[in-house]
C-alpha positions as CSV (number, residue, x, y, z in Angstrom):
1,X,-1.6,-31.0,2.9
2,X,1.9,-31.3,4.5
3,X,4.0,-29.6,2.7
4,X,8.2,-29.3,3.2
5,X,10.9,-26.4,2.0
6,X,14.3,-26.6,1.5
7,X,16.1,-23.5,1.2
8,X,15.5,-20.7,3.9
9,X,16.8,-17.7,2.1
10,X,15.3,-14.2,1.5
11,X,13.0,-15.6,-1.3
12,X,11.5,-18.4,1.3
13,X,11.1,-15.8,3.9
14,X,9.8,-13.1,1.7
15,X,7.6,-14.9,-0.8
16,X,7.1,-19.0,-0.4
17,X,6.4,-18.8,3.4
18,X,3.8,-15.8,3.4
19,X,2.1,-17.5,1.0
20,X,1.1,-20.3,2.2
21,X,0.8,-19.0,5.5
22,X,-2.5,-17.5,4.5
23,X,-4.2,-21.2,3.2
24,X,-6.0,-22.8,5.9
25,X,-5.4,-26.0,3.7
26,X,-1.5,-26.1,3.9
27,X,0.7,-27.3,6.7
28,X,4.4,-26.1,6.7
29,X,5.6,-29.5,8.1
30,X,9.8,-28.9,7.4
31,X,12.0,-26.0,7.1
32,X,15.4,-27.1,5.8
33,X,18.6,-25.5,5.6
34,X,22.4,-26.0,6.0
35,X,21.9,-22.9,8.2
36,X,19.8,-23.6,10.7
37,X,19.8,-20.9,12.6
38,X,17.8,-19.6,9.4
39,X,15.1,-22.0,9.7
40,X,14.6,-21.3,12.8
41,X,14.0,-17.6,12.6
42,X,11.3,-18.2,9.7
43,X,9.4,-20.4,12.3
44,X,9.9,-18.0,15.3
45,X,8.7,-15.2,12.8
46,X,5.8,-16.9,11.7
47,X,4.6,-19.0,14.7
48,X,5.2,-21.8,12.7
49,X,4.7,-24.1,15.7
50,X,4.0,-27.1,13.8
51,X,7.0,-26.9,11.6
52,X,10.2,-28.6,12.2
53,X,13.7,-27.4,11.6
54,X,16.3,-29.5,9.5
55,X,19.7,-29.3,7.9
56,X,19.3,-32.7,5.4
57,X,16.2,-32.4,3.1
58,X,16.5,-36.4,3.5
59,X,14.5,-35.8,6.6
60,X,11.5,-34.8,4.8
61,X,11.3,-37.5,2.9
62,X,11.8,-39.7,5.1
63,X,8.4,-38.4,6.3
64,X,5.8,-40.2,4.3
65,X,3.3,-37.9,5.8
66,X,4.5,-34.7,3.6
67,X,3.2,-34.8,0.2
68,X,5.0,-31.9,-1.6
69,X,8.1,-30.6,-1.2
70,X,9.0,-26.5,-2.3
71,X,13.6,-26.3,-3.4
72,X,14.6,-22.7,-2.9
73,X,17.8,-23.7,-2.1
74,X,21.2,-22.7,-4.2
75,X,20.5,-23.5,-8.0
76,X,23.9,-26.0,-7.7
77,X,21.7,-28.6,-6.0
78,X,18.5,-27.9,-7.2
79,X,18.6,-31.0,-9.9
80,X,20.0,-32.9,-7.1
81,X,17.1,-32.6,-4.7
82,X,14.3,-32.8,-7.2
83,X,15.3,-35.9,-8.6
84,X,15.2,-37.5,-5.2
85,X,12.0,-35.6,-4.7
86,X,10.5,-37.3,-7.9
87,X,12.1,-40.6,-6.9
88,X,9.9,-40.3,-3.8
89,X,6.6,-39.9,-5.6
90,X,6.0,-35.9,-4.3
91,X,5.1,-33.0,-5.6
92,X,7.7,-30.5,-6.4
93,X,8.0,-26.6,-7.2
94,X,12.0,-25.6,-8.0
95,X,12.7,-21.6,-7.4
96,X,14.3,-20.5,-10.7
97,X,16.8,-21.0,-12.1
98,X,16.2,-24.9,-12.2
99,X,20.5,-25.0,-12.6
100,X,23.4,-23.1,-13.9
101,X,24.2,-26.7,-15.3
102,X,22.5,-27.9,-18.7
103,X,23.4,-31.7,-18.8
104,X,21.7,-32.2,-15.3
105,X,19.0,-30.3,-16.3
106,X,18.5,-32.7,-19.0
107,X,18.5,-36.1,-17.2
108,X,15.7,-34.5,-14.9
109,X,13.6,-33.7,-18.1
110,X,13.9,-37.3,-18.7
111,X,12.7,-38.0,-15.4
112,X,9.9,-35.6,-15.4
113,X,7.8,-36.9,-18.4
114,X,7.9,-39.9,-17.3
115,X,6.5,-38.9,-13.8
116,X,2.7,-38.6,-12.8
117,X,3.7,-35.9,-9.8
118,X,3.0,-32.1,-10.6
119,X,6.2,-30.9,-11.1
120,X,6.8,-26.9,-11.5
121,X,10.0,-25.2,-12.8
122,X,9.7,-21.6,-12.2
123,X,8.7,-19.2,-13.3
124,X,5.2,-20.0,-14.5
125,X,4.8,-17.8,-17.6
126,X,1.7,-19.4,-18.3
127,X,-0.2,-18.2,-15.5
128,X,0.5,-14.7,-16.4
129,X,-2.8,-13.5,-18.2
130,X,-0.6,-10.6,-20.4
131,X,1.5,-13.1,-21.9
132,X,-1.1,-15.7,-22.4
133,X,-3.1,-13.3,-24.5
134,X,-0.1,-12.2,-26.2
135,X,1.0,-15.1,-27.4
136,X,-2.3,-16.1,-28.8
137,X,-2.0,-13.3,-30.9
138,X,1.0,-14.2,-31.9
139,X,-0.4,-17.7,-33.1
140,X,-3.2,-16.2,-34.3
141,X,-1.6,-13.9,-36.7
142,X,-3.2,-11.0,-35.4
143,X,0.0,-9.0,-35.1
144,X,0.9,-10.2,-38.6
145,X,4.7,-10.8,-39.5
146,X,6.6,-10.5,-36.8
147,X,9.9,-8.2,-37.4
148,X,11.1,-7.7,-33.8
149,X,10.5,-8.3,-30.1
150,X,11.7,-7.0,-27.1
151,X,12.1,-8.3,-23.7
152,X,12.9,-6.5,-20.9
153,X,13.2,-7.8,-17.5
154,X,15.5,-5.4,-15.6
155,X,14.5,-3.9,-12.0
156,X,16.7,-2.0,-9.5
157,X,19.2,-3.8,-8.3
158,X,19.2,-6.8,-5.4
159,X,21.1,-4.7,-2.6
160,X,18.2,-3.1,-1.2
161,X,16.7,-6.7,-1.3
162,X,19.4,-8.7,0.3
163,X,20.0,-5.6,3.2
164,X,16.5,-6.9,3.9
165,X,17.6,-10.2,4.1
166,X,19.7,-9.5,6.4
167,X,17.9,-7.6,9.0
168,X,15.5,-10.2,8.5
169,X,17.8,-12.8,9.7
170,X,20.0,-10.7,11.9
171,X,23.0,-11.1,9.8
172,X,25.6,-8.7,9.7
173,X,24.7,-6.1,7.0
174,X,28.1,-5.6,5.3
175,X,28.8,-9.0,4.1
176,X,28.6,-9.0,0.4
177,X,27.0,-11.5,-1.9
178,X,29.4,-13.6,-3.8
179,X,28.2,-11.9,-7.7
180,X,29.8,-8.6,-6.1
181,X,33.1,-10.0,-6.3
182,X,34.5,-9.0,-10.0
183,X,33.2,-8.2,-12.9
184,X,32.3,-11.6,-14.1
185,X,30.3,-12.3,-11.3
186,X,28.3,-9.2,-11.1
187,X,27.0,-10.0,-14.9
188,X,26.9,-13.7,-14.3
189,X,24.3,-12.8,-11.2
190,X,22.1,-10.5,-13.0
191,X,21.8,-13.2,-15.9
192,X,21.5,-15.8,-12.9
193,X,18.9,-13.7,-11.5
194,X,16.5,-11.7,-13.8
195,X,17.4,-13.9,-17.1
196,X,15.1,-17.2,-16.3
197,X,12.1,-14.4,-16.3
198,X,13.2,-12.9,-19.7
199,X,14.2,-15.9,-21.3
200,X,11.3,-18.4,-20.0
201,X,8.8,-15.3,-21.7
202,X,10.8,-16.0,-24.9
203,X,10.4,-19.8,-24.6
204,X,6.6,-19.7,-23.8
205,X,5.3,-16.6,-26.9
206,X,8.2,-17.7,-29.7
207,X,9.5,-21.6,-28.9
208,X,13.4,-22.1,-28.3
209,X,15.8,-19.7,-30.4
210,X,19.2,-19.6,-30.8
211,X,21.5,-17.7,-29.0
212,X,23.7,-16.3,-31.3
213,X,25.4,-13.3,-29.2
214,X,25.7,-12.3,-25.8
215,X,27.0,-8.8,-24.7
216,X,27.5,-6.5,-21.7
217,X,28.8,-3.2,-21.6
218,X,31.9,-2.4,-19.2
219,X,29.2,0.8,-18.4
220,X,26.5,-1.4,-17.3
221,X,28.0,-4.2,-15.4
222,X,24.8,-5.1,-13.7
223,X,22.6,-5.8,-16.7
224,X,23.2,-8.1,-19.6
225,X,21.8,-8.0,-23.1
226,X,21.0,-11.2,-25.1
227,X,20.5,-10.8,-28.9
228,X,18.4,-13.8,-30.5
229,X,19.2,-13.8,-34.3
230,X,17.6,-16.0,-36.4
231,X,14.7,-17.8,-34.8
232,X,13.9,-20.5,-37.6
233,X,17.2,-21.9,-38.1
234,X,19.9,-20.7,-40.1
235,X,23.4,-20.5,-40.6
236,X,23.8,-17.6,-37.6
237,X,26.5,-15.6,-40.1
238,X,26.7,-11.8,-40.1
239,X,23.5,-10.9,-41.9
240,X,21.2,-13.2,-40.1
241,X,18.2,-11.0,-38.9
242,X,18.2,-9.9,-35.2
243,X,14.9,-10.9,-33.8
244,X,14.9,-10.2,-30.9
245,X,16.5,-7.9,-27.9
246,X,16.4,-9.6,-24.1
247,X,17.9,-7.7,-21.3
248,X,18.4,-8.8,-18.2
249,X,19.6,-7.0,-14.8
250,X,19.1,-5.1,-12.2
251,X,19.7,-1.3,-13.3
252,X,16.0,-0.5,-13.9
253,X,15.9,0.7,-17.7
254,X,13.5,3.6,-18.2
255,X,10.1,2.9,-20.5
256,X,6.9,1.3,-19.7
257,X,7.4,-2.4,-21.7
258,X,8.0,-5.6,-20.3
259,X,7.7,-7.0,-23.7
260,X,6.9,-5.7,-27.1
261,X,6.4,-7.3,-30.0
262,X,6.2,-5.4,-33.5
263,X,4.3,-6.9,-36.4
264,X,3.6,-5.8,-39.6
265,X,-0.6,-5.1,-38.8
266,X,-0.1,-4.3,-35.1
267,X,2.2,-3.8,-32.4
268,X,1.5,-5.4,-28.7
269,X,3.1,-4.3,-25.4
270,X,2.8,-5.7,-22.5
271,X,3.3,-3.1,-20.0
272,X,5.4,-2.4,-16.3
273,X,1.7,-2.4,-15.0
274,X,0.9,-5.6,-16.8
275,X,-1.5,-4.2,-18.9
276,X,-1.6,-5.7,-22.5
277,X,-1.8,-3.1,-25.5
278,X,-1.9,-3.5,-29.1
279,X,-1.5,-0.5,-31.6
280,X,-3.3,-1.5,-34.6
281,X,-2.8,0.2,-37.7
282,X,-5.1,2.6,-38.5
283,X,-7.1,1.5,-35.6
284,X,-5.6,2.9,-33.0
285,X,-4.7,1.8,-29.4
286,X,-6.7,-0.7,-27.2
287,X,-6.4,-2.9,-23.9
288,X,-6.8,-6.1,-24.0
289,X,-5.7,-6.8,-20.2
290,X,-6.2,-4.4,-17.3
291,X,-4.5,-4.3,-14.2
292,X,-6.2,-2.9,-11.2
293,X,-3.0,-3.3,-9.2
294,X,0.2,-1.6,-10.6
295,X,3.5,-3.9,-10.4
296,X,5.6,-5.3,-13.0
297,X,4.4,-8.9,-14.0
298,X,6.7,-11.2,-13.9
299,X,9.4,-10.9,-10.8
300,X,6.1,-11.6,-8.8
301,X,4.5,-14.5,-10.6
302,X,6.5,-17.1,-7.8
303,X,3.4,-16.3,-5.5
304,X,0.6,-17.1,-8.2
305,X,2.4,-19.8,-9.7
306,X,2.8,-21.4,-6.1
307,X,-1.2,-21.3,-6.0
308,X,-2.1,-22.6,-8.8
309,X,0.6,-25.4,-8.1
310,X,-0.9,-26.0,-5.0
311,X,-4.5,-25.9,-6.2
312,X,-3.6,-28.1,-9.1
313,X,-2.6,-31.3,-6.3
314,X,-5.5,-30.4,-4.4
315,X,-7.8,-30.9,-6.7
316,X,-6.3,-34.5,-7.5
317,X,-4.8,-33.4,-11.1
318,X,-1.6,-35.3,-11.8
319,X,1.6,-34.6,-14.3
320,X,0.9,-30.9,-14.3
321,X,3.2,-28.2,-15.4
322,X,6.1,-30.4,-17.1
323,X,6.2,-28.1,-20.3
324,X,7.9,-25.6,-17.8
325,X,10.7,-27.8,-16.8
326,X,11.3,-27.9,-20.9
327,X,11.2,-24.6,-20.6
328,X,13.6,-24.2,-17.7
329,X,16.2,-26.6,-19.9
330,X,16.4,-24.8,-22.5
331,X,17.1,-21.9,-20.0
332,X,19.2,-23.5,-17.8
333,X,21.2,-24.7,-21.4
334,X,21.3,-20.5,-22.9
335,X,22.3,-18.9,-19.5
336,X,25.7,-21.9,-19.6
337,X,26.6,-21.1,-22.9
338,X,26.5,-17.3,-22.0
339,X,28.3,-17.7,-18.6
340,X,31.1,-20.0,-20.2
341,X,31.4,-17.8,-23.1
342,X,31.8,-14.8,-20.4
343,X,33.8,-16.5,-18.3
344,X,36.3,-17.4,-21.3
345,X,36.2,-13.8,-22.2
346,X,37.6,-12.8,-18.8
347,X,40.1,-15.3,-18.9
348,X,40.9,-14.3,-22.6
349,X,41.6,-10.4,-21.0
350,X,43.7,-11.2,-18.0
């Protein structure tokens, strides 16, 4: 399958790319990017020889050859490009997040349900065996009543990744990314950046919430915390319950739980590892999922959700993964509210 990516940043280089470079069934066919120079170096890295180097993804679909097409690009044109993509009958995989914009994001839900192409709004929380297991206790009523969750999806922070995306493109080591600016932009990135993750695991185990607060601390500027209060509709006053914590950043927080969820028989955490544990009461502690390799589950679930993507068109399925782009919506629509409510706070202070 001929396959085209637009977008040839760190996470094309360092994830996409080397992932289908391994499948003897995929053909990188385009490499797109208003930065050529970028493109090029992926192919030149990767002996790509086949590939071809473009700065308007309306080259790759003008190729009726290439049957799915992976956006990595800026999240400002992702609905842009995957509407055209859909237009054009393809397969599609969008890097999260889908957009920092939620009434786009809703005229491409439109589009997608009533599309037959497999169409795949990162990230895949479904894939993840940990939190498919967890939320069918949840459903179950294993856990019981639920009081509480916590969701934690903080990990040290991007400058150690993007000096690699430098050297990796030659690029001049001391030019800063744009969310290193002020203080608005450093919590709007790591909301940007590590909030699809927390707030897509939210979507999938407890359905869409409502926001009801949003704060940083002037001490952690690089991590944001998002309160959920009231998860079955209410008035959102003072004494609604809080039920549940999401944080989001890049400060790694110390503690072994991705996710935790406290009910009144049992408590379940997913761990850094990815291991799944439930304390029961009175039963004790067991494992339901067991990690032989030790990494934290979800900032690596682009590279098995691009498989099973892949897999899914191969094997002839159609209209597969929509309920993430539902998911990514109702992301895309929180992490607006929270960056216009932040940004009117800075303006509020000057």
């Amino acid at each position: 399958m001929r396959l085209g990516i637009v977008g040839c940043g760190g996470i094309t280089a360092f994830a996409h790319v080397p992932g289908l470079f391994v499948r003897d069934d995929i053909e990188i066919a385009y490499l797109c990017d208003k930065n050529i120079r970028r493109a090029q170096i992926i192919k030149e890295r990767f002996r790509l020889e086949n590939a071809r180097c473009v700065e308007e993804y309306h080259r790759i679909l003008e190729d009726s050859t290439v049957k799915a097409v992976i956006v990595a690009s800026w999240p400002s044109n992702h609905v842009e490009v995957v509407l055209e993509v859909i237009e054009s009958g393809r397969h599609v995989l969008v890097q999260k997040p889908l957009t920092l914009m939620a009434s786009s994001a809703e005229e491409l839900l439109n589009r997608v349900r009533q599309s037959r192409s497999n169409i795949l709004a990162l990230p895949l929380i479904q894939g993840i065996p940990s939190f498919v297991n967890l939320r069918s206790l949840i459903i179950g009523n294993d856990l019981g009543e639920i009081s509480f969750a916590r969701i934690r999806t903080t990990i040290p922070g991007p400058d150690d990744y993007y000096a690699d995306v430098r050297q990796f493109f030659l690029e001049s080591p001391e030019v800063e990314p744009p969310y290193r600016q002020d203080l608005f932009a450093l919590q709007a990135g790591s909301i940007a950046d590590m909030g699809p993750y927390a707030l897509s695991a939210f979507y999938y185990l407890f359905g869409p919430g409502t926001l009801r607060f949003a704060h940083s601390a002037p001490a952690l500027r690089d991590r944001c915390t998002l309160l959920v209060l009231d998860v079955n509709g209410g008035t959102g006053g003072v004494n609604d319950k809080l039920f549940c914590s999401i944080e989001t950043g890049w400060n790694q927080v110390r503690g072994r739980e991705v996710c935790t969820v406290y009910g009144s028989r049992a408590t379940a955490c997913i761990e850094s590892t990815g291991n799944l544990v439930v304390l029961d009461r009175g039963a004790g502690e067991r494992v339901i999922d067991q990690r032989e390799i030790s990494r934290t589950p979800l900032p690596l679930a682009p590279l098995d959700a691009q498989a099973n993507w892949i897999d899914f068109i191969l094997s002839g399925r159609e209209a597969g993964f929509h309920e993430t782009v539902e998911s990514a919506v109702w992301v895309s629509k929180t992490i607006a509210e929270v960056l216009a409510s932040r940004h009117a706070a800075v303006e509020a202070s000057r």
